[in-house]
N, C-alpha and C positions, 0 to 999 in steps of 0.2 A: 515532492512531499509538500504538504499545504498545513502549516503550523506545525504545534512542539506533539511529542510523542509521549502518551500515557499510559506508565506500566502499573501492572497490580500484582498480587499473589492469590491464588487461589488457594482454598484450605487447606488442599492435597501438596503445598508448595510450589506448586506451575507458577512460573513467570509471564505473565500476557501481559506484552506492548499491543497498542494499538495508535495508529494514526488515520491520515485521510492523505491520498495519494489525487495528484494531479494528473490527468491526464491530457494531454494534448497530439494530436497525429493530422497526417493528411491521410482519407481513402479513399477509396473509389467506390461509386457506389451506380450501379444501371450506368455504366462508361461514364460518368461525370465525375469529376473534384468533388470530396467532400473533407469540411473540414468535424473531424469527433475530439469532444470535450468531454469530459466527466468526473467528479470527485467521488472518490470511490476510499470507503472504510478499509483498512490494512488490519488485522490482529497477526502477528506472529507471537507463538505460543513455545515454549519449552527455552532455556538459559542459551543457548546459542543466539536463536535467533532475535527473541527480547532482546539481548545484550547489542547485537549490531544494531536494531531499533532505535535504542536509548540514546547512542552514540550519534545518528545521523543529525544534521543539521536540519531546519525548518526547512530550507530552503534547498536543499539536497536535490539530486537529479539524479534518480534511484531507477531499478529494472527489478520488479515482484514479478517470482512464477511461483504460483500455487492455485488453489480450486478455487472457485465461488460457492457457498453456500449461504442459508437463512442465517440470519444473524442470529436466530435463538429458534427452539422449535415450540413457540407459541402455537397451538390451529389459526388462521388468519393473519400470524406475522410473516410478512414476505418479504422484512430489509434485505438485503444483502448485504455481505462481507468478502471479502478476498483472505483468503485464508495461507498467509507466504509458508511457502516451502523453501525459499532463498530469496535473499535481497544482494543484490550487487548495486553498488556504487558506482556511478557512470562517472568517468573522468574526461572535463570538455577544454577544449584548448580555450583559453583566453587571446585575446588579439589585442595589444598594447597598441597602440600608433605613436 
Protein backbone atom coordinates (compact mmCIF):
# COMPACT_ATOMS: atom_id res chain seq x y z
CA UNK A 1 0.00 0.00 0.00
CA UNK A 2 1.58 3.44 -0.99
CA UNK A 3 0.28 6.23 1.64
CA UNK A 4 -2.75 6.80 4.05
CA UNK A 5 -6.32 5.61 2.84
CA UNK A 6 -9.22 7.89 2.03
CA UNK A 7 -12.76 7.15 3.04
CA UNK A 8 -16.06 9.00 2.05
CA UNK A 9 -19.86 8.44 2.25
CA UNK A 10 -21.77 8.44 -0.50
CA UNK A 11 -25.50 9.96 -0.34
CA UNK A 12 -27.02 6.47 -0.47
CA UNK A 13 -24.75 5.86 2.92
CA UNK A 14 -21.95 3.48 1.02
CA UNK A 15 -18.62 3.80 2.66
CA UNK A 16 -15.75 4.12 -0.09
CA UNK A 17 -12.05 3.79 1.03
CA UNK A 18 -9.88 4.29 -1.56
CA UNK A 19 -6.00 3.99 -1.67
CA UNK A 20 -3.04 3.42 -4.16
CA UNK A 21 -1.58 -0.13 -4.04
CA UNK A 22 2.14 -0.80 -4.81
CA UNK A 23 2.90 -3.33 -6.77
CA UNK A 24 6.16 -5.06 -7.29
CA UNK A 25 6.70 -8.92 -8.87
CA UNK A 26 9.21 -10.79 -10.89
CA UNK A 27 7.67 -12.31 -14.51
CA UNK A 28 8.56 -13.71 -17.23
CA UNK A 29 8.00 -12.47 -20.30
CA UNK A 30 9.19 -14.20 -24.13
CA UNK A 31 11.56 -16.79 -21.64
CA UNK A 32 13.27 -13.73 -19.97
CA UNK A 33 13.35 -12.05 -16.22
CA UNK A 34 11.07 -9.27 -16.10
CA UNK A 35 10.84 -7.17 -13.34
CA UNK A 36 6.62 -5.31 -13.09
CA UNK A 37 6.08 -2.27 -11.17
CA UNK A 38 2.77 -0.41 -11.01
CA UNK A 39 0.73 1.85 -8.68
CA UNK A 40 -2.56 1.03 -9.17
CA UNK A 41 -5.98 3.02 -7.43
CA UNK A 42 -7.77 0.50 -4.75
CA UNK A 43 -11.62 1.74 -3.99
CA UNK A 44 -13.29 -0.77 -1.78
CA UNK A 45 -16.84 -0.12 -1.39
CA UNK A 46 -19.54 -1.20 1.20
CA UNK A 47 -18.80 -1.10 5.61
CA UNK A 48 -16.83 -4.37 5.62
CA UNK A 49 -14.35 -3.74 3.30
CA UNK A 50 -13.83 0.30 3.74
CA UNK A 51 -13.49 -0.58 7.41
CA UNK A 52 -10.36 -3.18 6.86
CA UNK A 53 -9.09 -0.27 4.45
CA UNK A 54 -9.25 2.46 7.03
CA UNK A 55 -7.47 0.02 9.46
CA UNK A 56 -4.31 -0.85 7.20
CA UNK A 57 -1.14 0.75 7.70
CA UNK A 58 0.64 3.14 4.84
CA UNK A 59 3.03 0.84 4.52
CA UNK A 60 1.08 -2.51 4.82
CA UNK A 61 1.86 -5.60 2.43
CA UNK A 62 -1.67 -6.31 1.41
CA UNK A 63 -3.04 -9.12 -1.44
CA UNK A 64 -6.40 -7.18 -3.44
CA UNK A 65 -8.63 -9.61 -5.48
CA UNK A 66 -11.32 -7.81 -7.32
CA UNK A 67 -12.17 -6.49 -11.09
CA UNK A 68 -10.47 -3.71 -12.92
CA UNK A 69 -12.66 -1.17 -14.30
CA UNK A 70 -13.03 2.80 -15.61
CA UNK A 71 -12.66 4.69 -12.83
CA UNK A 72 -15.92 6.61 -13.81
CA UNK A 73 -17.99 6.22 -16.98
CA UNK A 74 -17.05 9.56 -18.60
CA UNK A 75 -17.00 8.80 -22.87
CA UNK A 76 -13.12 9.23 -23.25
CA UNK A 77 -12.13 8.53 -19.54
CA UNK A 78 -10.10 5.42 -19.54
CA UNK A 79 -8.31 5.62 -15.56
CA UNK A 80 -8.57 2.63 -14.15
CA UNK A 81 -9.36 1.38 -10.60
CA UNK A 82 -9.16 -1.96 -9.03
CA UNK A 83 -12.14 -2.51 -7.63
CA UNK A 84 -11.42 -5.08 -3.94
CA UNK A 85 -13.59 -7.89 -3.43
CA UNK A 86 -11.10 -8.85 -0.44
CA UNK A 87 -8.09 -7.42 1.06
CA UNK A 88 -5.97 -9.91 3.09
CA UNK A 89 -3.02 -8.82 5.08
CA UNK A 90 0.18 -10.58 4.30
CA UNK A 91 1.98 -11.42 7.49
CA UNK A 92 6.12 -11.44 6.73
CA UNK A 93 8.67 -12.87 9.11
CA UNK A 94 11.00 -10.33 10.34
CA UNK A 95 14.74 -11.38 10.72
CA UNK A 96 16.26 -9.80 13.86
CA UNK A 97 20.35 -10.63 13.77
Amino acid sequence: MAGACETRVTPAGVPISRFLLDHHSGQQEAGLPREACCRIPVMACGEALAGVARRLAPDARIRVQGFVSRANHREGEYRLVLHAARIDLLVTESSED
